[in-house]
C-alpha positions in Angstrom: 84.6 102.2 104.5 86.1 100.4 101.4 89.5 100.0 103.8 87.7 98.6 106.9 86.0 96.3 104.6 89.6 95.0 102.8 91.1 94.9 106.3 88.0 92.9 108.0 88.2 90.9 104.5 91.7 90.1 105.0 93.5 87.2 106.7 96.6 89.1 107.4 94.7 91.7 109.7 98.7 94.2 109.0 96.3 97.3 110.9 100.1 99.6 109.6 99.7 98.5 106.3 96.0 98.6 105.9 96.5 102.3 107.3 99.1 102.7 104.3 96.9 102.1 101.5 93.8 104.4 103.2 96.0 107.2 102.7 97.2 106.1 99.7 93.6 105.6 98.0 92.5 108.9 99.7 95.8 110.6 97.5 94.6 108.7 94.7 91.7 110.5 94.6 93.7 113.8 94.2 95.1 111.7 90.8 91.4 112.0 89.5 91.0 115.6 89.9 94.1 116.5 88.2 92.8 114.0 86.0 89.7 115.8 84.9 91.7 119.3 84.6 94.1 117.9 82.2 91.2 116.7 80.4 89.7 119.8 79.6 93.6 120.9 78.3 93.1 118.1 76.5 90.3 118.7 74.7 91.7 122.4 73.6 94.8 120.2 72.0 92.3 117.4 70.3 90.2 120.2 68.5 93.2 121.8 67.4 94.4 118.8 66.0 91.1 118.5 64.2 91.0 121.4 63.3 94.2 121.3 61.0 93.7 118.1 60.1 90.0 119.7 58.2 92.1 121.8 56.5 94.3 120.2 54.5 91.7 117.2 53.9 91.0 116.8 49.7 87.9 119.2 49.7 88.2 121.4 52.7 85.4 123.6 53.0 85.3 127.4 53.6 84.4 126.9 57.3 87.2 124.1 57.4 89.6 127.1 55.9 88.6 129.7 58.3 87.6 128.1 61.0 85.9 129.6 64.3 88.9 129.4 66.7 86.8 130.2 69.7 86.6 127.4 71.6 90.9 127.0 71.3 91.2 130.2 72.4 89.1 129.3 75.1 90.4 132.0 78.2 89.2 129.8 81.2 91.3 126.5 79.1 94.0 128.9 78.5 94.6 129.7 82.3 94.2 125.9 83.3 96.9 125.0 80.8 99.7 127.6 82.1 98.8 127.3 85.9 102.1 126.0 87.4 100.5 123.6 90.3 98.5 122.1 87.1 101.6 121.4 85.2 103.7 120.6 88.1 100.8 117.8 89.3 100.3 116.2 86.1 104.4 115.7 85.6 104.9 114.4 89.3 101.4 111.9 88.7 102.2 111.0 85.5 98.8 112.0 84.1 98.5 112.2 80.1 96.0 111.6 78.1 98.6 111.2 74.8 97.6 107.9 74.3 93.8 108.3 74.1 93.3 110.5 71.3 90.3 108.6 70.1 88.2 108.9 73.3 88.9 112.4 73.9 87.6 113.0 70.3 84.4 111.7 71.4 83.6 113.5 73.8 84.6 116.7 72.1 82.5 115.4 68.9 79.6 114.8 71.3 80.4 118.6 72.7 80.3 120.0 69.4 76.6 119.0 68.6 75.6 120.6 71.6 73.1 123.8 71.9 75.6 125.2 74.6 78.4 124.2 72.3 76.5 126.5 68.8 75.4 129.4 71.4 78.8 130.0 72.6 80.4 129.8 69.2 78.6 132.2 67.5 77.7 134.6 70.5 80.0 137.6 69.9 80.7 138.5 73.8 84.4 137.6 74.4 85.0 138.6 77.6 86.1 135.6 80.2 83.0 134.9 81.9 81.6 134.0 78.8 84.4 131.3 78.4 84.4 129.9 81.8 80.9 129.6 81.9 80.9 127.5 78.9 83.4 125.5 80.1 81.1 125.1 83.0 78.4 123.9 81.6 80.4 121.8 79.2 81.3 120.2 82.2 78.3 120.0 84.1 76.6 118.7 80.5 79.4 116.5 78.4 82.0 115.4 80.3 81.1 114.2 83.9 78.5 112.1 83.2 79.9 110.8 79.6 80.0 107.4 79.8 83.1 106.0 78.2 85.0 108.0 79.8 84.0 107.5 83.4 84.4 103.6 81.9 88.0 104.1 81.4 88.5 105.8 85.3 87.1 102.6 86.7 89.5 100.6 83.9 92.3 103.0 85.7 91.3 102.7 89.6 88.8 100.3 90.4 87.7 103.1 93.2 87.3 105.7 90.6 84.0 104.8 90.1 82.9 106.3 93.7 85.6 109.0 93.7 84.2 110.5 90.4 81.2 112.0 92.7 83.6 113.6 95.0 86.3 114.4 92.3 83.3 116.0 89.5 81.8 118.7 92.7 85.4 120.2 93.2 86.0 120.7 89.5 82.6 122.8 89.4 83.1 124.7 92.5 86.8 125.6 90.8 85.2 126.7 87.3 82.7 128.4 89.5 85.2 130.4 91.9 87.9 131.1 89.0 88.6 134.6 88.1 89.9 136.5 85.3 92.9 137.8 87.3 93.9 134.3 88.4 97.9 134.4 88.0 99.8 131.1 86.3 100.6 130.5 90.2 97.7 130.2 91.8 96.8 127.6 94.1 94.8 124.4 93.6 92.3 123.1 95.7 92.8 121.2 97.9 91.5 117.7 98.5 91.1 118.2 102.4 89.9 121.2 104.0 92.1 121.1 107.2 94.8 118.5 105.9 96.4 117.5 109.4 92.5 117.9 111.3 90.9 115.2 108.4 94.2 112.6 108.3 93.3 113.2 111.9 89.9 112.3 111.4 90.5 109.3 109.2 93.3 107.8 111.3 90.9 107.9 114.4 88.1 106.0 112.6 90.0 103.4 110.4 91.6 102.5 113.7 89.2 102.7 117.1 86.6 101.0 114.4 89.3 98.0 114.7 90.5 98.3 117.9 87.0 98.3 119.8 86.0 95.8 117.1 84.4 93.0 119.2 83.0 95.7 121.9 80.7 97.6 118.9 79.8 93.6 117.8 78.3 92.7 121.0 76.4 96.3 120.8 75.1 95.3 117.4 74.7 91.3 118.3 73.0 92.4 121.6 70.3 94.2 118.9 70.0 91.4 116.5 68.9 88.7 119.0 67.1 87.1 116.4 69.5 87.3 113.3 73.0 85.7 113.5 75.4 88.6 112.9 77.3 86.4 110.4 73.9 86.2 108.3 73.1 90.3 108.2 74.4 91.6 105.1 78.5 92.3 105.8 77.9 95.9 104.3 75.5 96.6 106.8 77.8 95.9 110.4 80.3 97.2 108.4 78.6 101.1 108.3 76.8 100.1 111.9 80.1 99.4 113.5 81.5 103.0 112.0 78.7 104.6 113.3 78.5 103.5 116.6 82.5 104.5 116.8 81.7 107.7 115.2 79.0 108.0 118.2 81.3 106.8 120.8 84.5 108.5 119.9 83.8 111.6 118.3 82.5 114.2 120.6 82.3 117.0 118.5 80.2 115.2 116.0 76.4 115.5 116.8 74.7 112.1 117.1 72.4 113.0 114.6 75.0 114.3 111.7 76.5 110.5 112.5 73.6 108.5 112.1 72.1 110.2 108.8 75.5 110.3 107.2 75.8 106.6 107.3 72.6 105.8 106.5 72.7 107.9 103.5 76.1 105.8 102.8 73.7 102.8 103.0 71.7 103.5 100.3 74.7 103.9 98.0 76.3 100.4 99.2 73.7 98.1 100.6 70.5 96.8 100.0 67.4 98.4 99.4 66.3 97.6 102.7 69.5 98.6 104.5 68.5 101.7 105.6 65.2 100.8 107.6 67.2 98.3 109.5 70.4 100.0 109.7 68.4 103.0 111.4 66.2 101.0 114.1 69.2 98.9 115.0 71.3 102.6 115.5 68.5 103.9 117.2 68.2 101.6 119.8 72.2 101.5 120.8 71.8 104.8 120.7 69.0 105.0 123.6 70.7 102.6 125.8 74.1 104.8 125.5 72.3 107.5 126.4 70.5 105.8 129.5 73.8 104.2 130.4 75.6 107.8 130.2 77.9 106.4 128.0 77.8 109.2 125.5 80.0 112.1 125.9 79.1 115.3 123.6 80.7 118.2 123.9 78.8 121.2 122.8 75.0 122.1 123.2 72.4 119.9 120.9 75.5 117.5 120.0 73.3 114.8 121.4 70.1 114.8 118.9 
């Protein structure tokens, strides 16, 4: 969507280079997960740090003198730090976090005064699930919603902002999945689930949404008798005109699956009203392709 709308935005109209910088943003998005993983790494190295610093201060304090190292010792942080795909990403992305001591400090002081952060300090269980289920929640709780720090993602990738909601799902689902066994060599996941099926997938959008451009127009303006396309909100033809592609081009995608998924995109990009209109508009291109036989579904209840 954010690509069709730079290339329809653009005077140039380069459909190669436009294609370029999809894939490109798409692989960004992989940045942003590793992102997030070295983050927790991080945070492991930033309470260590404060954690010697407390006790060589002027009046260190018993605690600061013995201090409760189980949240460095961390098991599930532990096996993040010496996986070799973790590592290996971070080096060839260029991800650190060196220079923002300060903000990761934050959100570890803000961890710190937790319940969570109390129960699992002083609970005596050790074994791994208790760790990674901490971690978990410390996720779930402190970190992906924390404010400053989904600030500085958008400072770092304008599109960061939208990618954080499909970046913070994968990092639960790992924490969730992980296992005690895991070697230092085990495998990521992976931003696609069919890598050569979903490229697929995007290439055939980003392009037929271009190439049968004015066709899908005249659908909508044929619709809109009484607005002038120019004057309905860009956003809106924007996700109408993937639809009806999606519709159109797709046979393996149910008719239905296509219509709700851009409306719910709607409600995230347009206007409050966006939805209503984008749906009646939809549903009546929808009727006439069926009457016209112009829809071609392969696969039984494709069509509702």
């Amino acid at each position: 969507m954010q690509a069709l709308y730079g290339f329809f935005q653009s005077d140039t109209k380069d459909l190669a280079k436009s294609e370029k910088e999809l894939f490109a943003g798409i692989d960004k998005i992989y940045d942003l997960f590793i992102y997030q993983l070295a983050f927790l790494i991080e945070l492991k190295h930033v309470a260590t740090v404060l954690m010697e610093d407390a006790k060589i201060k002027r009046l260190p304090t018993v605690q600061d003198l013995n201090p409760n190292l189980k949240f460095i010792e961390n098991k599930f942080i532990n096996q993040l730090a010496e996986n070799v795909h973790i590592k290996r990403e971070i080096s060839n992305r260029r991800i650190s976090w060196n220079n923002e001591f300060e903000l990761v400090k934050k959100v570890f002081n803000a961890i710190k005064v937790s319940a969570d952060f109390e129960k699992y300090m002083s609970v005596s269980d050790d074994g791994y699930a208790t760790h990674r289920n901490f971690a978990l929640e410390m996720f779930k709780e402190s970190i992906a919603d924390f404010e400053l720090l989904n600030h500085w993602y958008e400072e770092k990738n304008l599109h960061w902002g939208d990618d954080i909601y499909i970046v913070n799902p994968m990092i639960v689902k790992m924490l969730e999945s992980s296992k005690e066994n895991a070697t230092s060599d085990s495998a990521l996941m992976s931003l696609y689930k069919d890598k050569e099926e979903d490229m697929a997938f995007v290439k055939e959008l980003f392009r037929e949404t271009i190439m049968k451009n004015d066709e899908i127009e005249k659908l909508i303006g044929d619709k809109t008798k009484n607005w002038e396309v120019e004057r309905i909100a860009m956003m809106d033809v924007l996700l109408m005109k993937m639809a009806i592609t999606e519709i159109l081009h797709f046979s393996s995608i149910p008719v239905k699956v296509s219509l709700n998924e851009f409306i719910e995109i709607s409600k995230m990009y347009s206007t409050p009203k966006s939805k209503i209109f984008i749906n009646g508009i939809l549903d009546k291109i929808v009727a006439d392709l069926k009457s016209g036989n112009k829809l071609t579904k392969m696969g039984r209840g494709l069509m509702e």
